[in-house]
C-alpha positions in Angstrom: -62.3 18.0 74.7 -63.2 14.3 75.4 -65.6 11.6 73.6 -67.5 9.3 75.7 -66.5 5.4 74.8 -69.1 3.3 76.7 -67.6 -0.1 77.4 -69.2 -3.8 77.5 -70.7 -3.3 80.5 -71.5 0.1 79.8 -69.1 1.8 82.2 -68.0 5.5 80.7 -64.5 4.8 79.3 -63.4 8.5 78.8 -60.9 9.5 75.9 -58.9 12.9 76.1 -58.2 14.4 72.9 -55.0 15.7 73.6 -51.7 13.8 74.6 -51.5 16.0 78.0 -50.0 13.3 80.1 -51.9 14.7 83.3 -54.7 13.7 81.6 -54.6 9.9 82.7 -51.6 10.1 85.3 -53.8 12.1 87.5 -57.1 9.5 86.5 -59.2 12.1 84.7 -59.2 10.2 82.1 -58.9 6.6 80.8 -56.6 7.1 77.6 -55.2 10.3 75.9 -54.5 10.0 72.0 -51.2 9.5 70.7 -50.3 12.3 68.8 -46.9 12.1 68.7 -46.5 8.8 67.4 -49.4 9.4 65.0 -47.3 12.5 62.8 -44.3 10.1 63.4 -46.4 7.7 61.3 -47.3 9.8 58.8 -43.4 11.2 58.7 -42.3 6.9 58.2 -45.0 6.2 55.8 -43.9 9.0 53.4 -40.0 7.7 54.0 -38.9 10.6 55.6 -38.6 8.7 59.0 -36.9 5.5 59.6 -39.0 3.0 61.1 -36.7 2.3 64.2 -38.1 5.3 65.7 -41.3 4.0 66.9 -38.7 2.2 69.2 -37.0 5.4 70.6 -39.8 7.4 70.9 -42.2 4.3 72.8 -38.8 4.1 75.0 -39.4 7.7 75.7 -43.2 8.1 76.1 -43.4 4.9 78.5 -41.4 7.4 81.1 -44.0 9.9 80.8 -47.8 7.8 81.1 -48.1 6.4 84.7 -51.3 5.1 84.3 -53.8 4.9 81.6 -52.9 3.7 78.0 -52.4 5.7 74.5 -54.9 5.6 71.9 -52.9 4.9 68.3 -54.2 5.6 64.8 -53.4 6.4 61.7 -56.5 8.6 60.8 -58.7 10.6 62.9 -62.0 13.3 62.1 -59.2 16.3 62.3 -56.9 14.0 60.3 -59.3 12.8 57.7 -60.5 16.4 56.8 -57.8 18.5 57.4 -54.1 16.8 56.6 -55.6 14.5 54.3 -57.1 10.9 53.6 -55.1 7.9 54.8 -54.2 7.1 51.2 -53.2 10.7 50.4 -50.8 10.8 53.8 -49.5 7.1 53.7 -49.9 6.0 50.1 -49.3 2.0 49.7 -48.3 2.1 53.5 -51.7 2.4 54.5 -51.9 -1.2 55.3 -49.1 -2.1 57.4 -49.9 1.5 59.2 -52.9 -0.1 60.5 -51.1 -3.3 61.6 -48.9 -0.8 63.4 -51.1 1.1 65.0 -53.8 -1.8 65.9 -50.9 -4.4 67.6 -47.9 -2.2 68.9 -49.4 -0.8 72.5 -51.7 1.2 73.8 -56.1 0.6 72.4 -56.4 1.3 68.3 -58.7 3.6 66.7 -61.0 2.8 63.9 -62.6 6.1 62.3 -65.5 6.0 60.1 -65.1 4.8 56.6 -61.6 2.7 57.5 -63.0 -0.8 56.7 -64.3 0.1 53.4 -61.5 1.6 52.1 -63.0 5.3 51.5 -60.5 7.4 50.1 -62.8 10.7 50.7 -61.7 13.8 53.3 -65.5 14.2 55.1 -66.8 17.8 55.6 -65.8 18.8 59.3 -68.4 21.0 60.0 -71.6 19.8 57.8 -72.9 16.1 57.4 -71.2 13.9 55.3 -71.7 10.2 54.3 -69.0 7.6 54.2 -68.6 5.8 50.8 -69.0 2.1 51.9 -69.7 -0.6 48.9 -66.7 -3.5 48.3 -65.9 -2.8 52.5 -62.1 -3.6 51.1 -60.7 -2.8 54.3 -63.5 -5.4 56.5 -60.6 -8.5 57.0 -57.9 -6.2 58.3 -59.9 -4.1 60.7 -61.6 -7.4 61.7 -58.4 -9.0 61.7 -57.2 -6.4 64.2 -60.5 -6.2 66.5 -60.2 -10.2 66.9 -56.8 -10.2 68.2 -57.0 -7.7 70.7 -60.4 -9.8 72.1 -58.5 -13.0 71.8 -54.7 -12.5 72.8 -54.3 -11.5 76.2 -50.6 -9.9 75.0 -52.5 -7.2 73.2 -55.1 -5.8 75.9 -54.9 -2.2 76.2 -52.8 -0.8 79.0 -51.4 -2.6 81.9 -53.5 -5.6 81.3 -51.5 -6.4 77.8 -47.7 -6.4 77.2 -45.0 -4.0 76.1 -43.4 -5.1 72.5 -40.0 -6.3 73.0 -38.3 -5.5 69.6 -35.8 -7.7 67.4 -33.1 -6.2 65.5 -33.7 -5.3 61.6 -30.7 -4.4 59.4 -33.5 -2.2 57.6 -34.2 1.5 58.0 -37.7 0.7 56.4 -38.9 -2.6 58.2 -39.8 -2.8 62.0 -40.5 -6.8 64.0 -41.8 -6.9 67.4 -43.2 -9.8 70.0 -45.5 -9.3 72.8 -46.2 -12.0 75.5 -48.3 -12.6 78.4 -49.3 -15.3 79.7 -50.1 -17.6 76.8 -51.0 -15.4 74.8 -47.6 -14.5 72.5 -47.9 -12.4 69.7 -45.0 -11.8 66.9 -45.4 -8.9 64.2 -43.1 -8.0 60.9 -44.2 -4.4 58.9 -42.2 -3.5 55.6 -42.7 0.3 54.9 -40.2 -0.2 52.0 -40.0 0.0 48.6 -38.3 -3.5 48.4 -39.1 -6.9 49.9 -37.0 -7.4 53.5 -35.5 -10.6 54.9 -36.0 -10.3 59.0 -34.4 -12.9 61.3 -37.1 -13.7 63.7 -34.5 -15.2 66.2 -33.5 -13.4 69.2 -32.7 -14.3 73.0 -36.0 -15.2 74.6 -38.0 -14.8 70.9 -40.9 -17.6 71.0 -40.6 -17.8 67.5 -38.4 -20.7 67.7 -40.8 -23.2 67.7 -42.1 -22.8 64.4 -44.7 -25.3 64.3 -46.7 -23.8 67.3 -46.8 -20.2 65.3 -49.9 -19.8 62.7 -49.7 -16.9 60.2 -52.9 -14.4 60.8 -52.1 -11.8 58.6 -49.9 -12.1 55.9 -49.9 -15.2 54.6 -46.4 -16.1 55.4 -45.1 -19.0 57.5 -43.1 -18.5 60.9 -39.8 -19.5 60.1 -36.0 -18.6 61.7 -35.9 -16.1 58.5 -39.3 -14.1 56.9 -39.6 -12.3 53.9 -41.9 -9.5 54.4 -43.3 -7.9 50.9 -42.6 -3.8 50.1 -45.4 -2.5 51.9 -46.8 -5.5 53.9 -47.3 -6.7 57.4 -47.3 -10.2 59.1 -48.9 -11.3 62.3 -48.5 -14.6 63.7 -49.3 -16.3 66.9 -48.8 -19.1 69.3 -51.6 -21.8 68.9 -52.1 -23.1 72.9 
């Protein structure tokens, strides 16, 4: 099955709903969804997971998509009303998830009732209305949508850039750049239980020039060491 996704310039932009790699290696499609690295997600979220996996298993899907991008989420209309709410399957990692999902590779998706915060499984096969109100979730999802318009690092595909990850001595916490062109783009998410402490420096890390890095997410200032709150994220990037 496929949805259509018109574009800007309303071109078709055509989205498998399977993670068949055929799918977009052979052009039938634009972008497949990422299934894999959705349950692994849900499996880090709940603990039972350690968040350096999203490294091995993005090492490993890279090999397998020749063209075409992932689509990453952490809730979907299958998702939603059959495995559960995001805040039944992810709990207080909710948050971060999206910061994960909507800045490591590939396009995000944003399903109905994400930026207001619903906590309600909708009916599959009958209308349903979202619960929308406070909109609690409106600055993260906007948050998100901004950067990927603004910093080129984050485009979808081939026209962003791969995350280069930097060593954490945490089997909770994850930290990751992207950089293209100008655009750089540094990320910290904390899964844990506890605060972490993650040394932003590494070999090549534009994090070393702290006063060119603004905090867009997070509240916390680029620095050679972060503290990143039990489960929190931090996105910061280079002002040009």
């Amino acid at each position: 099955a496929s949805d259509q996704l018109f574009a800007a310039n309303d071109s078709i932009f055509m989205l498998a709903e399977s993670e068949t790699f055929d799918h977009v290696n052979n052009g039938y499609f634009h972008t497949i969804y990422g299934w894999g690295m959705h349950h692994l997600f849900n499996d880090i979220a709940k603990g039972t997971k350690n968040a350096n996996s999203i490294d091995s298993l993005l090492a490993i899907k890279k090999g397998e998509i020749t063209q075409g991008m992932y689509m990453n989420f952490i809730t979907n209309h299958d998702e939603n009303s059959w495995n559960g709410t995001i805040a039944e399957r992810m709990g207080a990692n909710g948050e971060p998830m999206a910061i994960l999902a909507g800045t490591l590779t590939g396009m995000p998706l944003v399903y109905s009732g994400q930026e207001s915060g619903s906590t309600k499984r909708l009916r599959f096969f009958e209308k349903d209305t979202v619960e929308w109100g406070s909109y609690s979730k409106t600055d993260l999802y906007q948050t998100i949508n901004r950067l990927h318009h603004e910093q080129e690092a984050l485009w979808n595909g081939s026209y962003g850039a791969q995350p280069v990850f930097i060593g954490v001595d945490s089997d909770n916490a994850l930290a990751w750049t992207r950089s293209k062109g100008k655009s750089e783009v540094a990320v910290a998410v904390n899964f844990g239980d506890e605060a972490v402490s993650i040394s932003m420096r590494h070999e090549g890390n534009p994090l070393e020039k702290f006063d060119q890095w603004q905090s867009v997410w997070g509240n916390v200032a680029a620095s050679d060491e972060v503290n990143i709150a039990a489960h929190s994220a931090s996105v910061w990037v280079k002002s040009n």
